[in-house]
Wavefront OBJ file of the C-alpha trace (Angstrom):
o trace
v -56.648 47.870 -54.302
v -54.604 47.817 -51.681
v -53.400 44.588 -49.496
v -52.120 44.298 -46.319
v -49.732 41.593 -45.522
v -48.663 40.657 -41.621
v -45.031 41.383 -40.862
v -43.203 37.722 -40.457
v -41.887 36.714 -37.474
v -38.022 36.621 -37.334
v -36.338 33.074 -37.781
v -35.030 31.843 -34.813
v -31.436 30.227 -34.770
v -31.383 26.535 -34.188
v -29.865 25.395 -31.247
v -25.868 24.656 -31.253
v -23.682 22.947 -28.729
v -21.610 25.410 -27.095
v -18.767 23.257 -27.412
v -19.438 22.126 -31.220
v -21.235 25.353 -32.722
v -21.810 22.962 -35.950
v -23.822 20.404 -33.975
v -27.567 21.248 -33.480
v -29.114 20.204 -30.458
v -32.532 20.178 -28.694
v -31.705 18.139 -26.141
v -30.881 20.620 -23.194
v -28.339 20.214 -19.634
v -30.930 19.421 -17.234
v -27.985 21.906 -14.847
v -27.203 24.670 -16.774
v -29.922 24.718 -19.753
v -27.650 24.841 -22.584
v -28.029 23.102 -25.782
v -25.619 19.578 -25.229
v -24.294 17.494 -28.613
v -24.519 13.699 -27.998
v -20.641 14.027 -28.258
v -20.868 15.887 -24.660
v -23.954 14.376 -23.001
v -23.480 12.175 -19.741
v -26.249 10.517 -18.043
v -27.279 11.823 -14.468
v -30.228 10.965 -12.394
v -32.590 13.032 -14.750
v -31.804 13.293 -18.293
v -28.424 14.259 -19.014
v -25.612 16.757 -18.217
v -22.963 18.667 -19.848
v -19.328 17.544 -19.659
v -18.584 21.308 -18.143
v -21.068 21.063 -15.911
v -20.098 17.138 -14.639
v -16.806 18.931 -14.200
v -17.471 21.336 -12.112
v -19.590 19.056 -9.468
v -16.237 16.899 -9.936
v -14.715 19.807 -9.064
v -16.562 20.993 -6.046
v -17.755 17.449 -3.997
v -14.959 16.531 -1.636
v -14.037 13.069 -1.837
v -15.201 11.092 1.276
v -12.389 9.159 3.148
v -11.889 6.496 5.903
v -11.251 7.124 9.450
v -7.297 6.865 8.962
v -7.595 9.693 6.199
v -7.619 7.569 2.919
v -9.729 8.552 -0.180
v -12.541 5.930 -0.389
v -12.233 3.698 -3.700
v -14.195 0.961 -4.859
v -11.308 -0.539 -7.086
v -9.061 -3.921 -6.057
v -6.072 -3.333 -3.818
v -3.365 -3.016 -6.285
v -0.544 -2.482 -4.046
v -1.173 -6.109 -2.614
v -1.587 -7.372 -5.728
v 1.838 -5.403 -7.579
v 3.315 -7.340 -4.239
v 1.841 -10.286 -5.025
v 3.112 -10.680 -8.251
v 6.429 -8.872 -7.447
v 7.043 -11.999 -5.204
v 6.034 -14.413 -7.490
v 8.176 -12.938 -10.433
v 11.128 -13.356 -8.342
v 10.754 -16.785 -6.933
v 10.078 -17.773 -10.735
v 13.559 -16.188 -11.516
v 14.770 -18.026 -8.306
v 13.714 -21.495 -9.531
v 15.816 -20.691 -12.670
v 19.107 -19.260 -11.179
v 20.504 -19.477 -7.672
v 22.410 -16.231 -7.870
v 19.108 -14.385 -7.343
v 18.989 -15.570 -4.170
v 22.422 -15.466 -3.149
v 22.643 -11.448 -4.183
v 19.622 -10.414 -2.425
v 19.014 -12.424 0.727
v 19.538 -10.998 3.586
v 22.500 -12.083 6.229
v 23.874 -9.673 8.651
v 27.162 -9.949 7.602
v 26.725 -8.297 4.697
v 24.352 -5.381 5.990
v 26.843 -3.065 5.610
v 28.156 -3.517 2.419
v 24.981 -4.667 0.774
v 21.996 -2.747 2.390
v 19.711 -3.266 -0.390
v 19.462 -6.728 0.967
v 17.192 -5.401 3.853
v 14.720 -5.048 1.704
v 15.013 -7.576 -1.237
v 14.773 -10.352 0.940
v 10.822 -9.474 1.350
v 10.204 -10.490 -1.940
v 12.404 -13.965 -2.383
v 11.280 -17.315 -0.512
v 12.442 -20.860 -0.207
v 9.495 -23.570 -1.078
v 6.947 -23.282 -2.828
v 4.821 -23.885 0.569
v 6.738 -20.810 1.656
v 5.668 -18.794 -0.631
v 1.991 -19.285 -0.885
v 1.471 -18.725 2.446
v 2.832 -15.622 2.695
v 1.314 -14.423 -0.278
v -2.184 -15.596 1.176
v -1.451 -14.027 4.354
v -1.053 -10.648 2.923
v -3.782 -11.099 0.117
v -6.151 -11.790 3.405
v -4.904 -8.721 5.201
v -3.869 -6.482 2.456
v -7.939 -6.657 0.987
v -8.507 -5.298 4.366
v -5.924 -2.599 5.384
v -5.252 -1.245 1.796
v -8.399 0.015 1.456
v -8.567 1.299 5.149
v -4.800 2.951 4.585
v -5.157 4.274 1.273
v -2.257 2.968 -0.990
v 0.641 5.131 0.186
v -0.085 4.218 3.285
v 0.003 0.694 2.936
v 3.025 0.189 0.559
v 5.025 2.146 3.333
v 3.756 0.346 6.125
v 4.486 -2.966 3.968
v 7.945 -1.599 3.298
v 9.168 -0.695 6.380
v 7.780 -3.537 8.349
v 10.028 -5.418 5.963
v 12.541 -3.347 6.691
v 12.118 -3.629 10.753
v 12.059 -7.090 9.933
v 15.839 -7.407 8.906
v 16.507 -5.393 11.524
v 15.187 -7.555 13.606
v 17.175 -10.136 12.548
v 20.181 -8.169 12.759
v 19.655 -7.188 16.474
v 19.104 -10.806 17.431
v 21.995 -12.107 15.517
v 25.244 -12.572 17.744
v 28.196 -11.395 15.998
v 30.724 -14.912 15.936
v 32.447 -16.968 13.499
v 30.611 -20.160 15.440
v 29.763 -22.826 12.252
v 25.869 -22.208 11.729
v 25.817 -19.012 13.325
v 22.560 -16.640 12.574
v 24.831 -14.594 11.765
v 26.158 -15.971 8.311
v 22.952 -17.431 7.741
v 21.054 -16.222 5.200
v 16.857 -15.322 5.477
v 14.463 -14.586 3.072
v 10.891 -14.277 2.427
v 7.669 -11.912 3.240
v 7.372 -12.950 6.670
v 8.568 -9.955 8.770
v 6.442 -7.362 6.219
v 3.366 -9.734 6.741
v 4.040 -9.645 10.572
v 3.986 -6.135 10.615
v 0.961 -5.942 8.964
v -1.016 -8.532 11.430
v 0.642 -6.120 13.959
v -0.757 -2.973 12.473
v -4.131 -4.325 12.203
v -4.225 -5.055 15.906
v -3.373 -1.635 16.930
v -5.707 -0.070 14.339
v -8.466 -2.263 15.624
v -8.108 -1.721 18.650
v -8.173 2.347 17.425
v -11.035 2.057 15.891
v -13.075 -0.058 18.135
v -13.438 -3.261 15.743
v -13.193 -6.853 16.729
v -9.757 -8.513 15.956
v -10.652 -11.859 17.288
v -10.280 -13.860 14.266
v -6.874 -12.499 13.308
v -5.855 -12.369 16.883
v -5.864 -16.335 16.423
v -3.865 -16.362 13.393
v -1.270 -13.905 15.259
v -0.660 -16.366 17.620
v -0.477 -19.348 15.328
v 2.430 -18.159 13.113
v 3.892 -16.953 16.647
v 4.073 -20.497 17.914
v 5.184 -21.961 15.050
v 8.511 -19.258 14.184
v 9.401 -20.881 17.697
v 8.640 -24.212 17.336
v 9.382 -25.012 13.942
v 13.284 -25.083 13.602
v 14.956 -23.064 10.136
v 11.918 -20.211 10.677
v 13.758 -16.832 11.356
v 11.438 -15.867 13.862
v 14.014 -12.585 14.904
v 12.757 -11.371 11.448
v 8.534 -11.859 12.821
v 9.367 -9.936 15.839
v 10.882 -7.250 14.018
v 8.461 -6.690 11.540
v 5.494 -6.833 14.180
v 7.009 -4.013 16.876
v 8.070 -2.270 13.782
v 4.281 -2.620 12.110
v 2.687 -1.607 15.433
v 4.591 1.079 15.647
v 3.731 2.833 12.248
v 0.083 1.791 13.056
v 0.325 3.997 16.164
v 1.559 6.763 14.485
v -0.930 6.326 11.885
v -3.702 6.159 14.410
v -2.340 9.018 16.280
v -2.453 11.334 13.324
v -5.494 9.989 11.926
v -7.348 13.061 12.721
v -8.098 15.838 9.888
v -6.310 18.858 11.834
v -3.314 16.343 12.311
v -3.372 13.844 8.936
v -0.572 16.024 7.320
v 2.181 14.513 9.947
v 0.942 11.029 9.274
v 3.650 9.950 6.580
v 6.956 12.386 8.330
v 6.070 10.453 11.411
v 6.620 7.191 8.963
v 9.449 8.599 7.861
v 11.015 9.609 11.754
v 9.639 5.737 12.375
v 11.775 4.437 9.424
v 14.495 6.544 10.487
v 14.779 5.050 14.236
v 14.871 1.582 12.565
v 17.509 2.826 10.275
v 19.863 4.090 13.353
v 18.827 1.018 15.037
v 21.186 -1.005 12.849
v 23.816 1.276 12.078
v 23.883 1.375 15.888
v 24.301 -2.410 15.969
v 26.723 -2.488 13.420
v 29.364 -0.105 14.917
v 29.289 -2.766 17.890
v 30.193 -5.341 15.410
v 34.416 -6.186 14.478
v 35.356 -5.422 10.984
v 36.318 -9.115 10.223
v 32.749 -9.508 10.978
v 31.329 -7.948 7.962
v 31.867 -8.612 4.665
l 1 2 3 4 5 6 7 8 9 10 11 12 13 14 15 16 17 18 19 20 21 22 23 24 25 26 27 28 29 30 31 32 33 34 35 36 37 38 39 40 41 42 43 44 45 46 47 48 49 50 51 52 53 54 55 56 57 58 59 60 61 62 63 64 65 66 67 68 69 70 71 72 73 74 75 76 77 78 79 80 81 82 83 84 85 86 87 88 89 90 91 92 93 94 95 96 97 98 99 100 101 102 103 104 105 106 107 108 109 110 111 112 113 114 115 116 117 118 119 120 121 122 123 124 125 126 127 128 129 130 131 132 133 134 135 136 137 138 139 140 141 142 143 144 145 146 147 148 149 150 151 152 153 154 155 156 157 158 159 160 161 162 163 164 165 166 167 168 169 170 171 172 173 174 175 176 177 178 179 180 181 182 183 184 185 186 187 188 189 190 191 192 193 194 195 196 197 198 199 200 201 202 203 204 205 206 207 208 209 210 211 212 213 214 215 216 217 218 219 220 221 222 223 224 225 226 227 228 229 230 231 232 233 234 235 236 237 238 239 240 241 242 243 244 245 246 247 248 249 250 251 252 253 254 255 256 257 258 259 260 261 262 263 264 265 266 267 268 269 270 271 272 273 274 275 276 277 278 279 280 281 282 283 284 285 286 287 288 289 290 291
């Protein structure tokens, strides 16, 4: 007798990661189709993705940035912050010796030999009062204009504004041996860098069509009082706010896409002019002058 038997059907291979061949897998990339491991699963609005295929979106979306050119980013401002606790570091060291603030104050007479000084005065102050106010006044404006800036941006626009600042005081500072001459007298503390920044937002503001009404107000108040209040180097505010404004103009200027490339050489041709500024001044100045 004979018996006939149905061919069987040939086994199918279970399903394997592509990127762990070992792993089986029903659970598919709801992109691509492929077989995904848990290993390389990420969640997505349906189901789940592969890590290849998450890259390659990554990849291919363009980031979305502000009007000035910075990359949007929902994270804290962490230059302000790193300045923050730069400046408290140092007026923590200050409390415990008073050589820190002897080396790195800043006093024209010794702009020449000690240049650093230009900038390491930003980051020392005098009371306590002192510092917490300028450290409130750029947390307040740095939450705003880091973000807006990106953080390149902002660290240079903090940085030189400090820097105009100095120069500032340097300009303003008449060369004599006179007894309590601003000229031997030593300045410190975030003042002209937080200047520039109130500065800066101003003119960006004003760019971009927002209402600066509130810190308009606060402009004004630390204005009055760098004249009013005697031992404020107010040379140092003024310099720090023409030199703020003007990075925020060239920022503005270059904010759009076909020009955003010249945005940080026209910081550094802005930095440069402050720069000449004071070697300028100092060539005007008698050798027994500077120390």
């Amino acid at each position: 007798m004979t018996e006939y038997f149905a061919p069987s059907a040939p086994q199918q291979a279970e399903p394997t990661c592509p990127r762990h061949p070992d792993r089986v897998s029903y659970v598919r990339c709801q992109r691509c189709g492929r077989p995904v491991c848990p290993e390389c699963q990420r969640p997505a609005a349906v189901g789940v993705q592969c890590v290849d295929c998450v890259a390659q979106a990554a990849r291919a979306s363009r980031p979305t940035r502000t009007q000035l050119g910075a990359r949007t980013t929902a994270g804290q401002p962490m230059v302000t912050w790193t300045i923050v606790g730069i400046c408290v570091a140092v007026w923590l060291l200050q409390q415990v010796s008073g050589r820190v603030t002897a080396e790195f104050a800043f006093l024209p007479a010794y702009a020449e030999s000690a240049p650093w000084r230009f900038l390491t005065a930003a980051f020392l102050h005098g009371p306590i009062y002192h510092l917490l106010f300028n450290m409130y006044a750029l947390w307040i404006v740095g939450q705003y204009l880091e973000p807006l800036l990106g953080r390149v941006r902002f660290a240079a626009l903090y940085l030189l504004s400090a820097l105009g600042g100095s120069v500032g005081s340097l300009l303003l500072a008449a060369p004599v041996l006179e007894r309590g001459a601003l000229w031997f007298t030593p300045s410190v503390g975030a003042s002209g860098a937080v200047f520039g920044l109130f500065a800066a937002l101003l003119v960006l503001n004003r760019h971009l069509g927002r209402s600066s009404a509130g810190i308009a107000t606060v402009i004004v108040i630390n204005g009055v009082i760098g004249f009013v209040v005697p031992g404020i180097a107010w040379q140092a505010h003024l310099g720090g706010a023409v030199t703020g404004a003007a990075l925020a103009a060239v920022l503005a200027w270059a904010a759009p896409k076909q020009r955003r490339r010249l945005q940080l050489p026209l910081l550094g041709a802005v930095a440069l002019v402050v720069v000449a500024l004071a070697v300028v001044k100092l060539s005007t100045v008698p050798a027994q002058l500077l120390f």
